[in-house]
N, C-alpha and C positions, 0 to 999 in steps of 0.2 A: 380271803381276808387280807387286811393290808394297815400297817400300822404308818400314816404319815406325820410331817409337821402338820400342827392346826396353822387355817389361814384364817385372814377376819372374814373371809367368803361364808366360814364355816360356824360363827359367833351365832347366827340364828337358832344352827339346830344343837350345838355347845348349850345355850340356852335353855332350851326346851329338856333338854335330859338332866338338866342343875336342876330345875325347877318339880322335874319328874323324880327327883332321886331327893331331893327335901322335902318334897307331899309323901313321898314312901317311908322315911325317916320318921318325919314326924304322925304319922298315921302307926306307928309299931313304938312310939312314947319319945322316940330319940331329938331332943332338940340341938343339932348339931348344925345345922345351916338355917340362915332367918334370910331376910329381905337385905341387911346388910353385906352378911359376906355366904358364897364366893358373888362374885358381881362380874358385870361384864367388863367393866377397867382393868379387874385382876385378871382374866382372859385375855384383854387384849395384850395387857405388859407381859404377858409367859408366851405371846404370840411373835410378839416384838422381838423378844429377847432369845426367841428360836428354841423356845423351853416345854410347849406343849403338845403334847401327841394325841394325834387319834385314831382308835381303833375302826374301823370301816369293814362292812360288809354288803357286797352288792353296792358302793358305791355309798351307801348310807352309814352316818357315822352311829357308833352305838357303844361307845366307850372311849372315856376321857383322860389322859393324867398328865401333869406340870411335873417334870421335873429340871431339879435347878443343882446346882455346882454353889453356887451363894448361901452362905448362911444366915438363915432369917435371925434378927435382933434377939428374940423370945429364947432360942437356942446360945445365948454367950453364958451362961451360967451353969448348962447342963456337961456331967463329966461324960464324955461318950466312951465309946469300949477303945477305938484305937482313934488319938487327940492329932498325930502328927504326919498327917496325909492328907489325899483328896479326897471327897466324898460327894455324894451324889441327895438330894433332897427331895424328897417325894411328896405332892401337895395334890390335893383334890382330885386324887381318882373316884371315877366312878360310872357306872356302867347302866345304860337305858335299862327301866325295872322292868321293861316287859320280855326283854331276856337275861336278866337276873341268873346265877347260880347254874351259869354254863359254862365258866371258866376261861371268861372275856378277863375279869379282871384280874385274875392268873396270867392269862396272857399279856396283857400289859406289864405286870410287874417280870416277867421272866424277859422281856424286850426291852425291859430298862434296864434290867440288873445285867442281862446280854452286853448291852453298850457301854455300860459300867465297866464290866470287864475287859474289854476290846480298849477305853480309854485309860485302863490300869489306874482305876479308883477302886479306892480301900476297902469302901464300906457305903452303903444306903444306909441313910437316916427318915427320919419321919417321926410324927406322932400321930396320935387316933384318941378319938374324941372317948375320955371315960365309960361314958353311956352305952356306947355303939358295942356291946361286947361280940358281935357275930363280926365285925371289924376287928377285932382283936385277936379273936381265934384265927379269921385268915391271914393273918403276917403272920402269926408266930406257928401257924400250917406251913408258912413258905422259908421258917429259917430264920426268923426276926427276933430277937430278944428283946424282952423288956426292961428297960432298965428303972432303977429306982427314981426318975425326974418327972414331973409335970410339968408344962406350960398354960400358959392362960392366953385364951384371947376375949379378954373381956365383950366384945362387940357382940358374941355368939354367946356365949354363955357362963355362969359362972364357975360350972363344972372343969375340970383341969380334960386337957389331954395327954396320956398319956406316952411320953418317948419309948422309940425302938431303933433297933439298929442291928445292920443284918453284914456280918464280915465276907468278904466277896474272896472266892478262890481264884485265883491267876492262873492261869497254865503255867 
């Protein structure tokens, strides 16, 4: 297994596991991904900007995640746990359903919180869609607090996502 940058080489099968990971959502009631977003644009600029990893096995990708150092807009209102550092943002993991609940997407988050640590960032941030409660249980499974904020992204739905934030140890 091999965690690298995503390239746009890679946008087909990025593709195909979005696609496969919001028919699985939405098939278990969760409307948290539609035809608007994630999209292939929002892929390409976390591609560009050297911000999205993929999980690979056998050469085959099989687990996705964006993370950024940028604070998205939706987050300027939210009080986080520690305000006056750097921080790390976590956006669209997600892991082919046909291997699902093997600890792909554990692994992904422990290789960013890794780098996180190595770049001596404070703390990972994120949010997870209300709905999605089996997504809820695994951050705060990995150390994730929840804090008391919502965000909206109206384009998906009208339900809030919940914020989290996970304090990073330093050696």
């Amino acid at each position: 297994m091999v965690i690298e940058l995503g390239l746009i080489s890679d946008l087909p099968e990025i593709d195909r596991i979005m696609v496969a990971c919001r028919e699985s959502m939405i098939s278990r009631g969760i409307y948290q991904w539609n035809e608007f977003y994630p999209n292939q644009n929002v892929y390409i600029r976390d591609i560009q900007r050297k911000e999205l990893w993929v999980l690979k096995s056998n050469s085959k990708i099989i687990g996705v995640v964006a993370c950024s150092s940028l604070k998205d807009k939706e987050y300027k209102d939210i009080e986080w746990i520690i305000s006056d550092s750097s921080h790390y943002y976590v956006h669209r993991l997600m892991v082919d359903p046909v291997v699902q609940k093997k600890g792909y997407g554990r692994k992904l988050m422990h290789f960013i919180e890794d780098m996180a640590i190595k770049n001596g960032v404070a703390s990972i941030r994120l949010d997870t869609f209300s709905q999605n409660k089996s997504n809820q249980k695994f951050y705060q499974d990995l150390g994730y607090v929840q804090l008391p904020y919502d965000v909206y992204y109206p384009q998906q739905s009208d339900d809030p996502c919940h914020c989290f934030e996970r304090i990073l140890t330093h050696p």
